[in-house]
Each structure stands twice: as structure tokens, then as C-alpha cells.
C-alpha positions as CSV (number, residue, x, y, z in Angstrom):
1,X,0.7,-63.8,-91.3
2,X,-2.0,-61.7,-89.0
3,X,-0.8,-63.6,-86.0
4,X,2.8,-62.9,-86.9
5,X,1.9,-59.1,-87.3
6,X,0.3,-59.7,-83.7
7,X,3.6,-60.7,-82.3
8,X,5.3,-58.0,-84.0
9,X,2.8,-55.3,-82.3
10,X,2.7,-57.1,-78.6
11,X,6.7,-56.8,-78.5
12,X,8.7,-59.2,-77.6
13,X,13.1,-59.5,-76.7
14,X,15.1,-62.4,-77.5
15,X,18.8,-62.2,-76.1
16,X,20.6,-65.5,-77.3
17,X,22.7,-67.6,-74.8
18,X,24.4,-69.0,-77.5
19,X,23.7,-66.8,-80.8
20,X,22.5,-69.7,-83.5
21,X,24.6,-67.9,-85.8
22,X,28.2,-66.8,-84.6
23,X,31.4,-66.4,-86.7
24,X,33.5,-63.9,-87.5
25,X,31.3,-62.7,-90.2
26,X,28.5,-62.6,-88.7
27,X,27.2,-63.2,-85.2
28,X,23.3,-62.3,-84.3
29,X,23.3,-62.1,-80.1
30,X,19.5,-60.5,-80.1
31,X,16.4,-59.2,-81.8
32,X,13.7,-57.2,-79.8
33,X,10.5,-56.3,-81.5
34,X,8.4,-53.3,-79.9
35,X,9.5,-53.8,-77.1
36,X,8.1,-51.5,-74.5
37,X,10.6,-49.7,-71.7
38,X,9.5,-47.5,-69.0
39,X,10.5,-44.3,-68.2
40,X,13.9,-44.6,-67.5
41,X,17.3,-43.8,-69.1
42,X,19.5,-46.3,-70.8
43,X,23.7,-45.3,-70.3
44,X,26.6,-47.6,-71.3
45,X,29.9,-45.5,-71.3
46,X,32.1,-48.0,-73.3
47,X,28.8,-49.5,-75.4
48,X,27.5,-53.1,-74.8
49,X,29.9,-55.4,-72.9
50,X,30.6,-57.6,-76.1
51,X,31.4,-54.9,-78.4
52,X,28.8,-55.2,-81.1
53,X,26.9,-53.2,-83.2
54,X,23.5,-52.3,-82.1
55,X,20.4,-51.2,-84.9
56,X,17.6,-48.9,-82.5
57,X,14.3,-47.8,-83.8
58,X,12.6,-45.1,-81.5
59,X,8.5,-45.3,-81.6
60,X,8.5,-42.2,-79.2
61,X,10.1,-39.3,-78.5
62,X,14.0,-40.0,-76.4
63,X,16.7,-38.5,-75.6
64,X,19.6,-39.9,-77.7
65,X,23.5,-39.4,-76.7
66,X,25.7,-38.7,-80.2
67,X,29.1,-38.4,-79.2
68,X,29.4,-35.5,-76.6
69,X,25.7,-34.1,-77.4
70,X,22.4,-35.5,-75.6
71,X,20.1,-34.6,-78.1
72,X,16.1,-34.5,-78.0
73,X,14.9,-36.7,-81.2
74,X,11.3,-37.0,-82.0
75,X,9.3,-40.3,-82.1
76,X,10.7,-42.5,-86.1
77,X,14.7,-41.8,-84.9
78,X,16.7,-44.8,-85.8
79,X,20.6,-45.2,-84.2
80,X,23.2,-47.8,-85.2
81,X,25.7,-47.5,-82.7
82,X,29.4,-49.2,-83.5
83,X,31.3,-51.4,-81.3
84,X,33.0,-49.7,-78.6
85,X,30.4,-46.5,-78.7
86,X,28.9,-44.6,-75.6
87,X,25.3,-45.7,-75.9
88,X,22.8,-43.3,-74.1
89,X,19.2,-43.0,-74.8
90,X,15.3,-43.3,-73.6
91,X,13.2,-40.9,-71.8
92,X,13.4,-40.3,-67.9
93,X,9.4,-39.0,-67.9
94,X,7.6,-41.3,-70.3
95,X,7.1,-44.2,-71.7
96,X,8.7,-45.6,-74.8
97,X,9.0,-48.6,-77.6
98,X,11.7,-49.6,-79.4
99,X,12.8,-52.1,-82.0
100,X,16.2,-53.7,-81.9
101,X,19.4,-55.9,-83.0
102,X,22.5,-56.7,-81.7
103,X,24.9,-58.1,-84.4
104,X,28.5,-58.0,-85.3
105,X,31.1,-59.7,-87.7
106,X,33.0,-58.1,-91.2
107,X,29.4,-58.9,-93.2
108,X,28.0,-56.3,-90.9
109,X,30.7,-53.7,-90.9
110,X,30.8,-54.1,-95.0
111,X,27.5,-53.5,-95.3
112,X,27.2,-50.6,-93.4
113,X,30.3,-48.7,-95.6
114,X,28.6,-50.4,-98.8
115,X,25.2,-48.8,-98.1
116,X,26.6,-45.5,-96.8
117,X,24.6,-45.3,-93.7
118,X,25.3,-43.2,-91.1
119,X,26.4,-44.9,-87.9
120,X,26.9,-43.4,-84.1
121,X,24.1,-40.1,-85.0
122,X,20.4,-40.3,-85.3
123,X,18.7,-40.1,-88.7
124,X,15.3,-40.7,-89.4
125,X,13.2,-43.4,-90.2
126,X,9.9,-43.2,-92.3
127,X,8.7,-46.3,-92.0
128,X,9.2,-48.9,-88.9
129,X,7.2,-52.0,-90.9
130,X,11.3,-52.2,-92.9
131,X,12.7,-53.2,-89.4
132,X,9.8,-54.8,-88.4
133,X,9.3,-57.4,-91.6
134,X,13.3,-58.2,-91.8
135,X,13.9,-58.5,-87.7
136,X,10.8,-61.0,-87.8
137,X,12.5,-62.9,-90.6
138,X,15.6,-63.0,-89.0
139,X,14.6,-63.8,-86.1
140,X,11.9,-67.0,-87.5
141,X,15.0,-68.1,-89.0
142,X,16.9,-68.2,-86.3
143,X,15.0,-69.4,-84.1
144,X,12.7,-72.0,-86.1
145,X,15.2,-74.3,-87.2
146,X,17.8,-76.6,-85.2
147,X,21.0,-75.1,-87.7
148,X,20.1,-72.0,-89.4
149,X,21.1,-71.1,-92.8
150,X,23.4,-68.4,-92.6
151,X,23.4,-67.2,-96.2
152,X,19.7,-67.0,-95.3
153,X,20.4,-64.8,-92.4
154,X,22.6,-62.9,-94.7
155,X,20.6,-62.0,-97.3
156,X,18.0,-60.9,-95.0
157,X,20.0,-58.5,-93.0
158,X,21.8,-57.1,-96.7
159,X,17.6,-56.4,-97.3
160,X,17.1,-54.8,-94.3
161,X,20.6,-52.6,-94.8
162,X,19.8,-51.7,-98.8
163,X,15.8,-50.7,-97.4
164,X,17.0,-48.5,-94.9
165,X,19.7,-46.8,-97.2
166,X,16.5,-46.2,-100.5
167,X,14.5,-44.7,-97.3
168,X,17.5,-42.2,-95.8
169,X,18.4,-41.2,-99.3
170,X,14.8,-40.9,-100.4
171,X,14.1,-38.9,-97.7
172,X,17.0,-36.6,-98.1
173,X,15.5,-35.9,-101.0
174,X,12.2,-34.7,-99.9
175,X,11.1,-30.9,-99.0
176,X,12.6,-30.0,-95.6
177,X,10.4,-27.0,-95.3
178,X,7.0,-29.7,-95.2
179,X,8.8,-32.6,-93.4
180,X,8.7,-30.9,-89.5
181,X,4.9,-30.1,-90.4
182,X,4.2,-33.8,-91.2
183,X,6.5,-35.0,-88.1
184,X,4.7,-33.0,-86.1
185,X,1.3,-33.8,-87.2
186,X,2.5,-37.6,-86.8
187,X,3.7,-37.3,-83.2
188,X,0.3,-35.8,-82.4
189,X,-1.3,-38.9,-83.6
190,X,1.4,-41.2,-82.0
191,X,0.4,-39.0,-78.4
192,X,-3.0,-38.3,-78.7
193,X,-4.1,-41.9,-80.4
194,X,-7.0,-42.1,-77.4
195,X,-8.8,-39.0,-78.0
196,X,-11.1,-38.0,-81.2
197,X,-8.8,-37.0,-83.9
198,X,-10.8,-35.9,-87.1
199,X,-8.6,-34.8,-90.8
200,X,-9.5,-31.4,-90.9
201,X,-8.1,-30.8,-87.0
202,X,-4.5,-32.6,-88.4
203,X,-5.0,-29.8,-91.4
204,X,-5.2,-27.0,-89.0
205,X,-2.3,-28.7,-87.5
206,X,-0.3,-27.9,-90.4
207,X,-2.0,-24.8,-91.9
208,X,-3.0,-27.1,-94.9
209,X,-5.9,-28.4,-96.7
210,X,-7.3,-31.8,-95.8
211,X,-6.2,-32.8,-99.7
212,X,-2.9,-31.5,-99.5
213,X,-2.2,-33.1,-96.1
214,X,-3.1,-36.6,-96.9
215,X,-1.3,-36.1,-100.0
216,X,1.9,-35.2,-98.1
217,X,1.6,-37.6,-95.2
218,X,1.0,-40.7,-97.4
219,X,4.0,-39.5,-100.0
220,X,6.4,-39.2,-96.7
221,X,5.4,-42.0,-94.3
222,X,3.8,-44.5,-97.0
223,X,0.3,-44.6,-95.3
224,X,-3.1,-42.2,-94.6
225,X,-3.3,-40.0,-91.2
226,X,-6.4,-42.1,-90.9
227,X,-5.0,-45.8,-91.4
228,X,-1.8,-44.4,-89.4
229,X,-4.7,-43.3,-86.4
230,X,-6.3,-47.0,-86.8
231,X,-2.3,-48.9,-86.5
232,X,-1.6,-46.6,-83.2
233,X,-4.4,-48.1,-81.7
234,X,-4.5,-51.1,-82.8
235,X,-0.6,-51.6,-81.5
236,X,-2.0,-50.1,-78.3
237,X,-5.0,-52.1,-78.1
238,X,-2.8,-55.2,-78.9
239,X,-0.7,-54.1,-75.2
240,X,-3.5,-53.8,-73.2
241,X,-5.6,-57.0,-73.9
242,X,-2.5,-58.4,-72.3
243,X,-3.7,-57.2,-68.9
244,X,-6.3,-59.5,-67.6
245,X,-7.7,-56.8,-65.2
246,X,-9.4,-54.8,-68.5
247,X,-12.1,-55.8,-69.9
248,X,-12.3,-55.8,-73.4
249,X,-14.8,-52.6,-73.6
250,X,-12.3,-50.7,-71.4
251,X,-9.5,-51.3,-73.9
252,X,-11.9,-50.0,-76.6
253,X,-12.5,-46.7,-74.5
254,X,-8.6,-46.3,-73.8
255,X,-7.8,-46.7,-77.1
256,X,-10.0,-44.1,-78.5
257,X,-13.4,-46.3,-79.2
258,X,-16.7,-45.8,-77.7
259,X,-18.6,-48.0,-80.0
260,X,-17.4,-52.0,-78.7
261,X,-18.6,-53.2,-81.8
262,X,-16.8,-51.4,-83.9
263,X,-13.8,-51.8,-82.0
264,X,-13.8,-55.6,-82.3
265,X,-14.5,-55.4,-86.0
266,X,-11.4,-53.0,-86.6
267,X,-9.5,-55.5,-84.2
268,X,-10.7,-58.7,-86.3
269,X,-9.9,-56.8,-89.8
270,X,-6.7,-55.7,-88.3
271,X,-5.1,-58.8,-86.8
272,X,-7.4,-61.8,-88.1
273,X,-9.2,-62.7,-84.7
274,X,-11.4,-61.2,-82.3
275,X,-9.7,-59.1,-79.1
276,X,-10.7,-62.1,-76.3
277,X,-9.4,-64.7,-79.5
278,X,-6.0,-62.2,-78.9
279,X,-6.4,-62.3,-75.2
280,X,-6.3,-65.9,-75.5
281,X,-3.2,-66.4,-78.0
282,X,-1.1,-63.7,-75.8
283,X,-2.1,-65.7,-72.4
284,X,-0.6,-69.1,-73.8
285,X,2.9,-67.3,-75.4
């Protein structure tokens, strides 16, 4: 399961030739998991050349195109863009990661009306690992067996649909005067990851005490500042062991860690191996 979640946070894209599953009611033509773009911008006037439904999770901050409107969204924006929809989005000056599917078929398009989510706007997302742990399922099950079992595939994407909708409506219901406080202490982390980051600097942040912060963060995004700090860089870390040009105490450093030791034992705890045992499973993907 930790080499899995090592997949999930080195990225990958899978666009099939011949989707494994394709019928009317339900045809998967690719799954992307974190999959890192460069600065650039992403434009398709009419929407993807074979009309199908496309699920985007944003990791950073973009720029997102909703009807007429180009809109600035901050970094946990999620997009489901219908067949046929101007897709526009990314980020012309940085960097960004993104989690994907293209899909299509009547199980889709009943799903989405059943689970009343919103479709062709941004909405927020409060926690990627629900895209993350179905995508990866979906995708291991499309791809791991020689006729895949599409009541399988499915169930998995109507668990992937019903988490989404509990998060939007739970969050609807949350305090909107907090939630831009703890967005923007989040973004910090997701920016700043590499430099020294202690709790009571996030709780000047916010103008709140260290308690009440940690309170709110873990209520809204289901996880500490801290252990959020420790998955930014581990996700990081996890990119830049790919590069065969940094040594292993220079990925420490980038990442935020001084201390080489420590950085290996949080890499170990975190994935199940040692960063050069990483190095090595990444080089023979």
C-alpha cells in the first residue's frame, strides 16, 4: 500500500488507446494522478475532441475559465467540465499539479444529476486523498486485469461521486467567515513547504491561537498544519529523487530539511522505504 501511495505522489498520466471499458454507459479514456504541468495555459474552445466529461483537481493556484469569466481559484479547486464545454485553465507563471479523469456514458451523466454536483464552475475540494484513493482504484482495475469488471468500475466511480458530494455539502455548511483564514494559511504551507514553518507563525497567520488553529484546520481539511507541512514535502521530495543529478542530502535541503537523518526517517515512515530504495523503484517504472 506505501508503494501505491508512492505512485500516487510521483504522478503519473495514462490516456487509453482503446479505453478497457467503453459502452454507452460508461467509457473511461484516462486517469492522471499528480501529474505535474509547467507553467503554461491549457485552452480548448469546443472541450476535448471526443466530447467527454472531464473531473480536474487543482494542487496550486490556476486560472480556471467558467463560462465567459477567467477566474483566479486558489490551490484545492476541483472542475468537472461537461461534453462540449470551453475548457481553460493552468497558470502562465508557475508551476502546477493536477489530478484527473476523462469519462463519459449515461452512468456518468446520472450520477452527476443524482449527487447534485455542480458541473462547468469551480467549487472546492477539502481533501484530494477522495480523488486520489478512487482514481488509483479505478485505474488498478482497469489496467490490472485482461477484461475488467465494469460493475467494479462502476461502483467505484458512484464512491468517488457520493464522497465528493458529503465533502461540497459539508463544507457548505462550514463558517465562511474562518474558511479564507484556513485557505490561506494552507496555501502558505503548500508555497512555502521549503522554508521553516513553526504553529505559532501559521497562528499569526490567522490572528488565532495555536489551539484554535489546529482545531479549525484539522475540522476543515481532515489533517494537522503539521502532518499537512510533512505530506507537502514528502510529495515534493518524492519528485525530486526522480532527478538523478540530486543527491539525496540536496533533496532534504530543498524540501525544507537540514538534518539528512531525519529526513530519511520521515521518508521511510512516510512511504515504507528509504529515499535511494525510492530512487531505485522510480528508475525501473
Amino acid at each position: 500500500m506505501q508503494y501505491l501511495y508512492f505512485l500516487i505522489m510521483q504522478g503519473f498520466k495514462h490516456f487509453f488507446p482503446v479505453p478497457p471499458v467503453n459502452t454507452p454507459e460508461l467509457a473511461i479514456r484516462g486517469i492522471g494522478m499528480q501529474e505535474h504541468m509547467p507553467a503554461c495555459i491549457i485552452d480548448r474552445p469546443h472541450g476535448t475532441r471526443i466530447k467527454d466529461h472531464l473531473f480536474m483537481f487543482f494542487y496550486d493556484p490556476v486560472f480556471i475559465g467558467a463560462g465567459k469569466n477567467i477566474l483566479s481559484q486558489p490551490a484545492g479547486t476541483m472542475m468537472i467540465w461537461t461534453p462540449g464545454r470551453a475548457q481553460y485553465y493552468g497558470n502562465q507563471e508557475h508551476p502546477y499539479n493536477h489530478t484527473w479523469m476523462h469519462c463519459n456514458g449515461t452512468v456518468i451523466r446520472s450520477l452527476l444529476r443524482r449527487n447534485r454536483l455542480p458541473c462547468n464552475r469551480p467549487f472546492r475540494l477539502a481533501d484530494p486523498v477522495v480523488m486520489e484513493r478512487h482514481l488509483l482504484s479505478i485505474h488498478y482495475e482497469l489496467t490490472s486485469h485482461a477484461r475488467p469488471d465494469i460493475t467494479i468500475v462502476r461502483n467505484l466511480i458512484e464512491n468517488l461521486l457520493r464522497e465528493i458530494a458529503r465533502l461540497v455539502n459539508s463544507s457548505c455548511r462550514t463558517s465562511p467567515a474562518c474558511q479564507p483564514v484556513l485557505l490561506k494559511v494552507r496555501h502558505y504551507i503548500e508555497s512555502e513547504y521549503d522554508k521553516s514553518i513553526s504553529l505559532a507563525q501559521l497562528a499569526s497567520m490567522a490572528h488565532m491561537s495555536v489551539p484554535y488553529l489546529c482545531a479549525g484546520f484539522k475540522k476543515h481539511f481532515k489533517i494537522s498544519p503539521i502532518a499537512y507541512l510533512i505530506r507537502q514535502r514528502m510529495h515534493q521530495a518524492a519528485h525530486f529523487l526522480q532527478d538523478k543529478n540530486l543527491k539525496v542530502s540536496a533533496v532534504a535541503q530543498k524540501v525544507g530539511y537540514g538534518d539528512l537523518f531525519y529526513f530519511s526517517k520521515l521518508v521511510k515512515k512516510h512511504y515504507g522505504a528509504s529515499p535511494r530504495t525510492l530512487r531505485q523503484l522510480a528508475a525501473k517504472k
